[in-house]
N, C-alpha and C positions, 0 to 999 in steps of 0.2 A: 072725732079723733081722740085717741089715749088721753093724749097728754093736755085735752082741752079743759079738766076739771081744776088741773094744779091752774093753772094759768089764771082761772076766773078767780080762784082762790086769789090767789097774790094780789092780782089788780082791779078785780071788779069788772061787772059785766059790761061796759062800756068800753074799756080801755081794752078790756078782754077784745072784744069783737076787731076794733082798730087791732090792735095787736098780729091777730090770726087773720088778717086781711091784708098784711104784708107779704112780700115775697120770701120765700122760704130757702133755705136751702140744707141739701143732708151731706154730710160730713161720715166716713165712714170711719171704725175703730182703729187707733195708728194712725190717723194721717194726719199729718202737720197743718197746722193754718196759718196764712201769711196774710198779712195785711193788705199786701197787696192785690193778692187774690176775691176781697171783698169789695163790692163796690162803694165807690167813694161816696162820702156822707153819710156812711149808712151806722148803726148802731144795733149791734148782733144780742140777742135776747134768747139762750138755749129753753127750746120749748121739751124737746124730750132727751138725755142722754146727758152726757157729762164733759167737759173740755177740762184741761189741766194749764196752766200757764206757768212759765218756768226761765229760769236766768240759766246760765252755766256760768259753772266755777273757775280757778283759774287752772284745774286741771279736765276742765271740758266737761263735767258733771254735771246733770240738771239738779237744779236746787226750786226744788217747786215754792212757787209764791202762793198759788190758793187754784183750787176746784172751784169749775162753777157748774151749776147743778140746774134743773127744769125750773122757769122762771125766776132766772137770776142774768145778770149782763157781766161784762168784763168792765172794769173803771179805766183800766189802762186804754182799753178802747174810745172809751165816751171821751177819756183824756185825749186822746188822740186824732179824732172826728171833729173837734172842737180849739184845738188849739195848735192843729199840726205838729204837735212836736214827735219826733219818735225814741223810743222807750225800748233799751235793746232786751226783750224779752221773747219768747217765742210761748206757741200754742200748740196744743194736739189735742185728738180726741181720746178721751178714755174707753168712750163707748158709742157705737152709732152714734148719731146725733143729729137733733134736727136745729136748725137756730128760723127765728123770724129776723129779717133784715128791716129793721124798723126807719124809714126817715129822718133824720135829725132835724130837719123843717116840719 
């Protein structure tokens, strides 16, 4: 796959292989991602493509907090998989995108 080269880069070939042995899922350009629509416990890990995370203003603006890019995760997520709390932000994709849905166990 593509985006298997970046991935070993970042984590080494071990955590590599776990990693890409998780369940995948693609996310296509423009679409919103909801928390809820992820399964529970899980910790999203973008293998190819780019997701935007973003607040809105108090005139309904997105005010982007940060891109996350091929192997990179969302904090607010792990934040959130881990401590339940919810963090009024929302997600979309920039571009295609594939994420690995990695286990938090």
């Amino acid at each position: 796959m593509q985006y298997t080269k970046n991935i070993v880069e970042q984590f080494g070939q071990k955590l590599s292989d776990e990693i890409l042995a998780c369940q995948t899922g693609n996310i296509p350009a423009g679409a919103q991602i909801c928390e809820k629509d992820l399964p529970k416990g899980v910790i999203p890990i973008v293998l190819n493509g780019q997701i935007k995370v973003y607040r809105k203003d108090s005139k309904d603006n997105d005010v982007l907090i940060y891109n996350i890019d091929a192997a990179q995760s969302c904090i607010i997520s792990i934040d959130q998989t881990f401590s339940k709390k919810q963090i009024p932000t929302f997600a979309s994709a920039n571009l295609d995108t594939i994420v690995a849905l990695v286990p938090k166990e």
